[in-house]
C-alpha positions as CSV (number, residue, x, y, z in Angstrom):
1,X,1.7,-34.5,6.8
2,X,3.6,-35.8,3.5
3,X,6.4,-34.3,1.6
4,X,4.3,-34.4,-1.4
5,X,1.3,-32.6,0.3
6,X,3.5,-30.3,1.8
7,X,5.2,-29.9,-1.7
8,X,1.9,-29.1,-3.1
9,X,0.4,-26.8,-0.4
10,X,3.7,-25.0,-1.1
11,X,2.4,-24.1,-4.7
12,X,-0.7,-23.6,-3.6
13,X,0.4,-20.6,-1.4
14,X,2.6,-19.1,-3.6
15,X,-0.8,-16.9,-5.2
16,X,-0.4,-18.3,-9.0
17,X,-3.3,-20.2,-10.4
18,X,-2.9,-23.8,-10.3
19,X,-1.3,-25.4,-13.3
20,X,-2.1,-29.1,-12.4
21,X,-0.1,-30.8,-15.5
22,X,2.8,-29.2,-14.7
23,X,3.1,-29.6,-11.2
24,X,1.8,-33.2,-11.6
25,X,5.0,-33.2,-14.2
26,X,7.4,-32.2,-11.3
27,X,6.2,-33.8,-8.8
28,X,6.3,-37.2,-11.0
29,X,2.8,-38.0,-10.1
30,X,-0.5,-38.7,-12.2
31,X,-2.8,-35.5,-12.4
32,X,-5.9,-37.5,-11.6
33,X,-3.5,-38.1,-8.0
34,X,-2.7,-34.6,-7.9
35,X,-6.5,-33.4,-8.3
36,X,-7.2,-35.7,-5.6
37,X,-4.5,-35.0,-3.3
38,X,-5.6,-31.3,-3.8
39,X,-9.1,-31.8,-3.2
40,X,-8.0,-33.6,-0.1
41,X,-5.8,-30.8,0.8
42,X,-8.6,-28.3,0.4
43,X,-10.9,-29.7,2.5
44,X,-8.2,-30.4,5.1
45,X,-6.3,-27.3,5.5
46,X,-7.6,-24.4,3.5
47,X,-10.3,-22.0,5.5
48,X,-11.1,-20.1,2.6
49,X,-9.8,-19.2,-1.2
50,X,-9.5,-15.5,-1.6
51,X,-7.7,-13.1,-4.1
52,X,-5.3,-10.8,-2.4
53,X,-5.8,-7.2,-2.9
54,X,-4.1,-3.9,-3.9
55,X,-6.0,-1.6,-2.0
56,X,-4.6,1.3,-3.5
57,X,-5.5,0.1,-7.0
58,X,-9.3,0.1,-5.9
59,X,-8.9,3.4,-4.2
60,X,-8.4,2.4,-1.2
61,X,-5.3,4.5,0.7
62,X,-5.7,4.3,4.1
63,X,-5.1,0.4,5.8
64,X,-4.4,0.0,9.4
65,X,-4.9,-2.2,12.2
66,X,-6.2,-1.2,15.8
67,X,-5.9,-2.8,18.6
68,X,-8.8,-2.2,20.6
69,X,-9.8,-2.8,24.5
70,X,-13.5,-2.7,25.5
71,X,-15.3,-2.7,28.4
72,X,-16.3,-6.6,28.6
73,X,-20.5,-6.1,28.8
74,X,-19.8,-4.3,25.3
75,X,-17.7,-7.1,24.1
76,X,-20.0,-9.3,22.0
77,X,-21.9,-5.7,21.2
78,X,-18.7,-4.7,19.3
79,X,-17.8,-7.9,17.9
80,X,-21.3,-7.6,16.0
81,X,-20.9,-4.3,15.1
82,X,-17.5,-4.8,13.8
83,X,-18.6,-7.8,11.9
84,X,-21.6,-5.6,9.8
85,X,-19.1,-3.2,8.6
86,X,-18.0,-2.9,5.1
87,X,-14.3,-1.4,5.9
88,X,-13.8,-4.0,8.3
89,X,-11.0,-6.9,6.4
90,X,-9.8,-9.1,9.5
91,X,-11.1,-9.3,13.2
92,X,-8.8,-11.0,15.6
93,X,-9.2,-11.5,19.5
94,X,-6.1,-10.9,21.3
95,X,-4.1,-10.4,24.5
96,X,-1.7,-8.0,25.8
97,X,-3.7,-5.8,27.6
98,X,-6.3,-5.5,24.4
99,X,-9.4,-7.5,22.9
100,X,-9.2,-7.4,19.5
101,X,-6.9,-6.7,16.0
102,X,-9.1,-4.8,13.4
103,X,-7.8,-4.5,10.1
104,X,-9.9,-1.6,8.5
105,X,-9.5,-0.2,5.1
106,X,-10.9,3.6,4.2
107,X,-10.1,5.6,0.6
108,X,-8.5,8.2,2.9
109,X,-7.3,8.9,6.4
110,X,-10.0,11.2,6.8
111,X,-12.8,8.6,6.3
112,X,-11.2,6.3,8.4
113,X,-11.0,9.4,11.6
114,X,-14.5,9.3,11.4
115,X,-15.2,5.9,11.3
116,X,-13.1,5.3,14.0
117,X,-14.1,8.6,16.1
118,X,-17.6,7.4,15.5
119,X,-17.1,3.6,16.7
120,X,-15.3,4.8,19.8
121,X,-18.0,7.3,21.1
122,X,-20.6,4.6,20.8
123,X,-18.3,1.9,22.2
124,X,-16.1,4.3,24.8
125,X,-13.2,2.1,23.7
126,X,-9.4,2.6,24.0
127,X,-7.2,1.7,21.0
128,X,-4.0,2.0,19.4
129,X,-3.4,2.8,15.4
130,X,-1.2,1.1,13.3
131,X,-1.2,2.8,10.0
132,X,-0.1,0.3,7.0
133,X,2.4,1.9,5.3
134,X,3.6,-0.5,2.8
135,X,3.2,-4.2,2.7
136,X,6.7,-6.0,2.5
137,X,5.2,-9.7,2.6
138,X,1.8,-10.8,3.2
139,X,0.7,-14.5,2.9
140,X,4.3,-16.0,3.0
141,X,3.7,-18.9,5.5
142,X,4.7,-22.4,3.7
143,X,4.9,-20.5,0.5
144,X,8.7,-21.7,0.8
């Protein structure tokens, strides 16, 4: 990759909207490079473009993630099920003696003790909770 891209993916990620001109200006390069470099970039690297979130600003108060081992014939069962639900954020397989990382996001713990309580009885799962207290830095990877 080149300095300039990585230059440039570097703004990208730091969660400000894109002032072309003035990065252009910095990076002594035309804008009509820049746009193009970006696109490139874009089509490259990026998965998806997508605000970040204060939960708790949209009523939301209870994040977590939970690592969760299933039986392997209910695997692909609970991957769709997971997938369908509307307090379900991120979905990672893992290792470490578990299947998958589910971020989930409830308005309050309650809510969330159901949901889960519910998912395991149909699913006979066994998990582990990690409650998001506070988010000290989220997104940071080549933001510097």
């Amino acid at each position: 990759m080149k300095k300039e891209d990585k230059e440039i993916i570097k703004r990208m990620r730091k969660g400000k909207r894109l002032n072309i001109s003035r990065i252009a200006r910095s990076l002594n390069m035309p804008v009509s490079t820049l746009s193009d470099r970006i696109r490139r970039i874009e089509q490259k690297y990026v998965i998806k473009r997508a605000s970040l979130l204060n939960y708790a600003m949209l009523g939301y108060f209870a994040h977590a993630k939970i690592a969760v081992k299933v039986e392997p014939e209910k695997r692909k069962e609970f991957l769709d099920f997971l997938k369908e639900q509307a307090c379900v954020n991120s979905i990672y397989h893992i290792n470490s003696g578990f299947d998958f990382f589910v971020e989930v996001i409830f308005r309050n713990a309650i809510d969330m003790k159901r949901w889960v309580e519910g998912a395991k009885n149909r699913f006979n799962f066994d998990l582990q909770t990690f409650q998001i207290l506070k988010i000290e830095q989220r997104e940071a990877f080549m933001s510097k």
